[in-house]
N, C-alpha and C positions, 0 to 999 in steps of 0.2 A: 330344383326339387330336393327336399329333404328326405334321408331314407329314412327311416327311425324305426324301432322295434317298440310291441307291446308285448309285454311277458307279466307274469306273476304267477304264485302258487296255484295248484291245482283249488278249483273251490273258492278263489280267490278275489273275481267278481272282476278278470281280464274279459271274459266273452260280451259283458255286458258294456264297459268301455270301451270295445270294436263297433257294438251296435250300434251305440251315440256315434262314434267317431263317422260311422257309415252315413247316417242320418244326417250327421252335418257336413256331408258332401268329402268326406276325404276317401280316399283310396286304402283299403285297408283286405292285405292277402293272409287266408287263414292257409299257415302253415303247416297246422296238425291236419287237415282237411288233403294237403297235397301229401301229407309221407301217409295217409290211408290210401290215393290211391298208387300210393308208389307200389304197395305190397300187392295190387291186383294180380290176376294170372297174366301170363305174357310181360309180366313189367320184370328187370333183372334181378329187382329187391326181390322177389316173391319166390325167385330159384334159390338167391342166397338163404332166406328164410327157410326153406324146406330143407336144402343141404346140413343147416345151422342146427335147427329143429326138431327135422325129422316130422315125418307125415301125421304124425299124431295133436299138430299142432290146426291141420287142415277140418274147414266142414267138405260136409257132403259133396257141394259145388264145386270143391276146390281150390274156393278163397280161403286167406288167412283167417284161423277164426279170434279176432283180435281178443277173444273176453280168455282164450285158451292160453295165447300167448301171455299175456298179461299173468295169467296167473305162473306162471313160468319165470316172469323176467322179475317181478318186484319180488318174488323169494330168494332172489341170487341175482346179487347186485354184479357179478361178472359176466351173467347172459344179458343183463341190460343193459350194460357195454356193449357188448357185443351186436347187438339188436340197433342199437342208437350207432355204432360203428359202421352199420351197411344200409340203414336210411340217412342220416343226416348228413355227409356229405351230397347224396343227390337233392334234397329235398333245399341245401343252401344252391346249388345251383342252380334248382327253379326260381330258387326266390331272386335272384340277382339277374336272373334273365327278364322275370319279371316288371322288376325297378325299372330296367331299361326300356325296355314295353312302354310304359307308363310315360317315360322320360321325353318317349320320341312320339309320345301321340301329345305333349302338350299338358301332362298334369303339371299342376302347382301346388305351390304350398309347400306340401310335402306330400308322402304317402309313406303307410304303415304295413311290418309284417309283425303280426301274432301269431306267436308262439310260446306254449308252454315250457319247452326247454331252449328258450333260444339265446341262453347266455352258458346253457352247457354243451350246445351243440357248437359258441363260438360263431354262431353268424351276427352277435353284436357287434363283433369286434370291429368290421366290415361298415357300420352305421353310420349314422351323424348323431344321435340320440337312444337314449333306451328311455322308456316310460313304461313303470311298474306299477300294475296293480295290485294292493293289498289288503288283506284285515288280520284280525285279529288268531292264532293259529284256534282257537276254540271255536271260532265263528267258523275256520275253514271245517272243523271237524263234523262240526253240526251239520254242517249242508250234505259234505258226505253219506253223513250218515240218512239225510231224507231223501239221497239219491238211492238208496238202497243196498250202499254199503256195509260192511257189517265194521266195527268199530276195528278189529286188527285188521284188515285189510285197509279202513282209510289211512288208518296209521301209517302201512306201511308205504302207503301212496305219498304222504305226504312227506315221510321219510328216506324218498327215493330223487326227492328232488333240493336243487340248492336252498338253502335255510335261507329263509324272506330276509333277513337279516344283510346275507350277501349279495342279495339282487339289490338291495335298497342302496347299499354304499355305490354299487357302480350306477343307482339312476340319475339320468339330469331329467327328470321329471316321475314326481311321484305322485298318486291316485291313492286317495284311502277307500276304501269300499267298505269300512266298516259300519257306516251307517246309513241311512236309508240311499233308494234309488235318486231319489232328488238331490239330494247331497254329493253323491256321484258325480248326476249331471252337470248342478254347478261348478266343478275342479274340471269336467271334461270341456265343458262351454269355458272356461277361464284357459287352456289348455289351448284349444281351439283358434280362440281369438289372438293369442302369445303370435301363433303361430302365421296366423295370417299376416301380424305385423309386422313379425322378421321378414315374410317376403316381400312386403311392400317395401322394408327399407334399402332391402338389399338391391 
């Protein structure tokens, strides 16, 4: 089984080549999905977070309130360090426990983790592959912004992560997302099928 990452810019039209991927029967772990609930109450991250923080970062309930944090960490690229310094070694853990999971129930092929930092968190390095989704940084803006972003803050979301540029050079496979959904599909179906064959060869 192959491990292999999918990562790309936020905005960037990676969630949507998990879905294909899923669809076509691969195994694909959303990463950002396990470091939300890393920050749970009772989870270790969520003490560090508070100590880190301070309760002003907390709702009502006493979850992390992630839209408070955020606005916290992408102003001050050293709290986003810091923030990324006490999730992401747990959340490479899950993922590598995972793989083996998988490993020992009988997946083929391969199987994928997505994540959006997951060449700055370094759990690439770890892989067989990385496959990069991307478009255009104006197309990323755009979306942004019909998510209800306000234009300085997609910015600086988008500024907060490695320049598509740097993800592309380390991909051995890349995905344009800049034009429609069909077009996607066919690079993901081409992708797909790569992949089935390497394991039939091997």
């Amino acid at each position: 089984m192959l491990r292999l990452g999918l990562t790309g810019g936020i905005a960037s039209g990676k969630s949507a080549v998990a879905a294909m991927l899923r669809e076509m029967g691969f195994a694909v772990l959303d990463a950002d999905s396990l470091a939300h609930k890393l920050i749970e109450p009772g989870q270790p991250a969520h003490d560090e977070i508070l100590h880190e923080f301070g309760p002003s970062v907390l709702a009502q309930n006493a979850r992390v309130d992630r839209a408070k944090l955020s606005a916290i960490v992408f102003n001050d690229r050293s709290r986003l360090d810091r923030l990324n310094a006490i999730v992401h070694p747990r959340v490479a853990e899950l993922v590598f426990r995972q793989f083996a999971e998988w490993q020992r129930a009988g997946t083929r092929d391969a199987a994928f983790v997505e994540a959006a930092l997951l060449i700055e968190s370094g759990i690439h390095k770890n892989l067989e592959g990385l496959v990069v989704a991307w478009c255009e940084p104006e197309q990323q803006l755009k979306r942004l912004l019909a998510r209800g972003l306000s234009e300085p803050e997609a910015r600086r979301r988008i500024a907060a992560q490695l320049p598509v540029e740097e993800k592309l050079r380390l991909a051995t496979e890349k995905i344009d997302c800049s034009g429609s959904l069909e077009e996607t599909r066919r690079q993901v179906e081409t992708l797909a099928a790569k992949l089935r064959r390497s394991h039939t060869a091997r």
